[in-house]
N, CA and C atoms as a LAMMPS dump frame, in Angstrom:
ITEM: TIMESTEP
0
ITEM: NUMBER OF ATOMS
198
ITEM: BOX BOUNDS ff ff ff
-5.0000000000000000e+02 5.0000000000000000e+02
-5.0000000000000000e+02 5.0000000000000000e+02
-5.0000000000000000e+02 5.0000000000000000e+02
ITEM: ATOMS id mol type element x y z
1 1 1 N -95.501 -109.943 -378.034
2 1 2 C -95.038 -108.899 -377.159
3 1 3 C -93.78 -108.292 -377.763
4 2 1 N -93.715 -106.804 -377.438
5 2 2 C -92.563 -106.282 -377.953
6 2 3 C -91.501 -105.719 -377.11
7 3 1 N -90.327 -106.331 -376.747
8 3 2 C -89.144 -105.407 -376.242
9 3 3 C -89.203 -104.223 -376.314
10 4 1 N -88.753 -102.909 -376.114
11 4 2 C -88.133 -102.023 -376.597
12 4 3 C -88.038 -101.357 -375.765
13 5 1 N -86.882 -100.549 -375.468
14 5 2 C -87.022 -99.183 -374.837
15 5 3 C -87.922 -97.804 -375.496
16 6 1 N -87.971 -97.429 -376.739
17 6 2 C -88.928 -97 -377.81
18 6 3 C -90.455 -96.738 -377.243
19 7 1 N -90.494 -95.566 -377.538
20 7 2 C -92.066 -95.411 -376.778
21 7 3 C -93.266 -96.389 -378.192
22 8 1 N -94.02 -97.502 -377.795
23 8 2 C -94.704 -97.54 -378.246
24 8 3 C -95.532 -96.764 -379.462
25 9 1 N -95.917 -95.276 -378.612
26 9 2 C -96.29 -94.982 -380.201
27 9 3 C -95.541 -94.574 -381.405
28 10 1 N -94.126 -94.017 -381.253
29 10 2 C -93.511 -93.929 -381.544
30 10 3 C -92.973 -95.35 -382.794
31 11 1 N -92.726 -96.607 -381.962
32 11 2 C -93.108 -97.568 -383.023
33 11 3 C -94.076 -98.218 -384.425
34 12 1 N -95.312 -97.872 -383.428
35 12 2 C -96.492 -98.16 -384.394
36 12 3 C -97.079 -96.961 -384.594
37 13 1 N -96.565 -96.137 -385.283
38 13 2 C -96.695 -94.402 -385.513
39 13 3 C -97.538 -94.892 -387.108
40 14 1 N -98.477 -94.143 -387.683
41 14 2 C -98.834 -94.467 -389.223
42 14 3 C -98.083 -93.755 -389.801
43 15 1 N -97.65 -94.261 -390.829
44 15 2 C -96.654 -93.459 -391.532
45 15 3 C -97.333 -92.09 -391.982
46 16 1 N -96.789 -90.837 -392.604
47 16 2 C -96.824 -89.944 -392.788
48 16 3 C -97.416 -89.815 -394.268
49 17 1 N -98.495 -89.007 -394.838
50 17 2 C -98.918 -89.474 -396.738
51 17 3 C -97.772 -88.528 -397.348
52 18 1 N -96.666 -88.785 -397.509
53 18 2 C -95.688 -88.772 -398.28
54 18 3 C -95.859 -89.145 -399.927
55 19 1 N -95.502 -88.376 -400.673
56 19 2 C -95.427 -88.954 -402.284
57 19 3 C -93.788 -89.389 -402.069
58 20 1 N -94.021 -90.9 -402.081
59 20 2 C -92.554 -91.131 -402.861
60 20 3 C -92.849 -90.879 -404.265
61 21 1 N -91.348 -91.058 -404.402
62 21 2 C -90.986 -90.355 -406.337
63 21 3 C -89.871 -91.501 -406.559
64 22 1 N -90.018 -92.505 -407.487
65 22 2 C -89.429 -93.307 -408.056
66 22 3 C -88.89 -92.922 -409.48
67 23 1 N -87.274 -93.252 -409.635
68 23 2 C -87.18 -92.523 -411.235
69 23 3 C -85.599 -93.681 -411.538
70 24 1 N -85.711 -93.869 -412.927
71 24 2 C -84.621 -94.723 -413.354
72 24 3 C -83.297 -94.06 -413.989
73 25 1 N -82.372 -94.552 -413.351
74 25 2 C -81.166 -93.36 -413.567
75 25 3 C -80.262 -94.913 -413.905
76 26 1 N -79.745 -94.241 -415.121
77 26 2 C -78.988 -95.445 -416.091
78 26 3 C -79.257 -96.799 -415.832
79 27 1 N -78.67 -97.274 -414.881
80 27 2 C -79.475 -98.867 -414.801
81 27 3 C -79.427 -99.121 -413.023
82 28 1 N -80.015 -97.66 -412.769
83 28 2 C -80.528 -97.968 -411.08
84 28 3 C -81.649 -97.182 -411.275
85 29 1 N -82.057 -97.988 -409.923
86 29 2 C -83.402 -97.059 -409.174
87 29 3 C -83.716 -96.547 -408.243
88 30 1 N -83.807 -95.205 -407.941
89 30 2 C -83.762 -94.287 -406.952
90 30 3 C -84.984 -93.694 -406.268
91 31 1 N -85.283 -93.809 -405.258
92 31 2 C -86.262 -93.939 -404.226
93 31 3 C -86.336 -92.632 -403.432
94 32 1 N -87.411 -91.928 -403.163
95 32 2 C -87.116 -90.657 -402.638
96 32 3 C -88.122 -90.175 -402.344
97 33 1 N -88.283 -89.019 -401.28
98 33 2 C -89.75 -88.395 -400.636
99 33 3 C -89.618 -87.194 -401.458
100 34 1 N -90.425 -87.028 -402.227
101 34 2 C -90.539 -85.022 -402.58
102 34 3 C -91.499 -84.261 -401.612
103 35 1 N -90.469 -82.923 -401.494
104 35 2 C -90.775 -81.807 -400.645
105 35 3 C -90.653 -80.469 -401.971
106 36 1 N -91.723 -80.367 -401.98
107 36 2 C -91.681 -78.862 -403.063
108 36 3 C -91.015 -79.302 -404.195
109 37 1 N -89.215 -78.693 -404.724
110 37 2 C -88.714 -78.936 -405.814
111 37 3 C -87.879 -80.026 -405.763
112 38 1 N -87.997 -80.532 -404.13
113 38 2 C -86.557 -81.002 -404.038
114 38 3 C -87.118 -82.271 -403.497
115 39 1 N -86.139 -83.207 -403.961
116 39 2 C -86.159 -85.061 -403.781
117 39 3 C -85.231 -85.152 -402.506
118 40 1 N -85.79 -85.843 -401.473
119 40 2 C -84.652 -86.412 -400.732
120 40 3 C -85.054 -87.849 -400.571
121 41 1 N -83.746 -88.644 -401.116
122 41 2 C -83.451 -90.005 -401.079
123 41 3 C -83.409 -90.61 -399.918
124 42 1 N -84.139 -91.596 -400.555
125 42 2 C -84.21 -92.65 -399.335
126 42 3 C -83.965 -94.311 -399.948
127 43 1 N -84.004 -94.263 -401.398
128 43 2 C -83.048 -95.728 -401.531
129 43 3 C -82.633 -96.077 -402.937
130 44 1 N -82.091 -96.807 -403.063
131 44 2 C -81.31 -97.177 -404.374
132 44 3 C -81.531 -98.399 -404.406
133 45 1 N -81.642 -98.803 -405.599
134 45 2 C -82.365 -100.512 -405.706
135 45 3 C -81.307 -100.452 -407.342
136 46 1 N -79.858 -101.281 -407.215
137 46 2 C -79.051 -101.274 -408.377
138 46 3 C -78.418 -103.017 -408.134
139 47 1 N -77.674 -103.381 -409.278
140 47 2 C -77.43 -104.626 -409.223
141 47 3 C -75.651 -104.38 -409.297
142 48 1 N -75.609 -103.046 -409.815
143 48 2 C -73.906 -102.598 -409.673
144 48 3 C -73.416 -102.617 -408.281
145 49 1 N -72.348 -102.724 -407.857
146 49 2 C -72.304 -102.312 -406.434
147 49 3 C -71.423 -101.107 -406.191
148 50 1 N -70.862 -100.475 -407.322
149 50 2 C -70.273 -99.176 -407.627
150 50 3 C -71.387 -98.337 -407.406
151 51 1 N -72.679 -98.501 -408.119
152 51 2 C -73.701 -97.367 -407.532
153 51 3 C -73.866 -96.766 -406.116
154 52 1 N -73.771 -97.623 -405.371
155 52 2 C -73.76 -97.377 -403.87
156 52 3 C -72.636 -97.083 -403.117
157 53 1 N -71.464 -96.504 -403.81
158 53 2 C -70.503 -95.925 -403.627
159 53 3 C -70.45 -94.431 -403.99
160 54 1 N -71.339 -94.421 -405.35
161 54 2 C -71.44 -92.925 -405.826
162 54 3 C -72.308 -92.132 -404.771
163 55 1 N -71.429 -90.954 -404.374
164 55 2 C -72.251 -90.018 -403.328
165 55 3 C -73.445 -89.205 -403.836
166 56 1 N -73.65 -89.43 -405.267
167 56 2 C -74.978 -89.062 -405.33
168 56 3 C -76.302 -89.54 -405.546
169 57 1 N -75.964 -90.697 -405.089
170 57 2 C -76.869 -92.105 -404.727
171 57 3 C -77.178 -92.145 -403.699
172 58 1 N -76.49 -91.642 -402.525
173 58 2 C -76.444 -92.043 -401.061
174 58 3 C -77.644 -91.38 -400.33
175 59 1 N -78.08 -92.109 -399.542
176 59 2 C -79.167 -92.017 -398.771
177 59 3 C -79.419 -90.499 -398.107
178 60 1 N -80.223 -89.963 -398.226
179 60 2 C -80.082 -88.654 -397.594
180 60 3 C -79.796 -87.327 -398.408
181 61 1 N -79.388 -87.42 -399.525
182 61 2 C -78.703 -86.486 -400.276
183 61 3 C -80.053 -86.35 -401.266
184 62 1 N -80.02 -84.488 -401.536
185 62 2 C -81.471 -83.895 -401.974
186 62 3 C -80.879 -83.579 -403.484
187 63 1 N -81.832 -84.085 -403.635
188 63 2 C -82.169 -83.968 -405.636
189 63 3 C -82.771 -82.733 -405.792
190 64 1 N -83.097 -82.042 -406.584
191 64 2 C -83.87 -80.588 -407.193
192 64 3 C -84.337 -81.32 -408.504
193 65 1 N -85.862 -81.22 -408.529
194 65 2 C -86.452 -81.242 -409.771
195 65 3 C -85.992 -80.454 -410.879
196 66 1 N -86.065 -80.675 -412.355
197 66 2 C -85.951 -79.848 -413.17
198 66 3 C -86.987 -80.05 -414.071
């Protein structure tokens, strides 16, 4: 059984067919949904912990293909 205030379907919603776009940037890895030209991040997988300080790592922030 599940708690929630959360509407049910809303929980067990199927996810959306999204292309994530995975790409290696110096010695991290950056996680992201593409929309047209542009990447928006959704995670960083690094062993630095300075990476996740750099704001252009941060969750949410849109990349442009080149």
């Amino acid at each position: 059984m599940l708690y929630t205030v959360i509407d049910p379907l809303e929980v067990f919603q199927t996810p959306k067919n999204e292309k994530t776009y995975c790409k290696k940037v110096a010695n991290a890895v950056v996680e992201g949904v593409k929309y047209n030209q542009r990447i928006l991040l959704t995670r960083l997988i690094s062993t630095n912990p300075g990476d996740y300080l750099n704001p252009m790592f941060q969750p949410g922030s849109v990349w442009t293909e080149k």
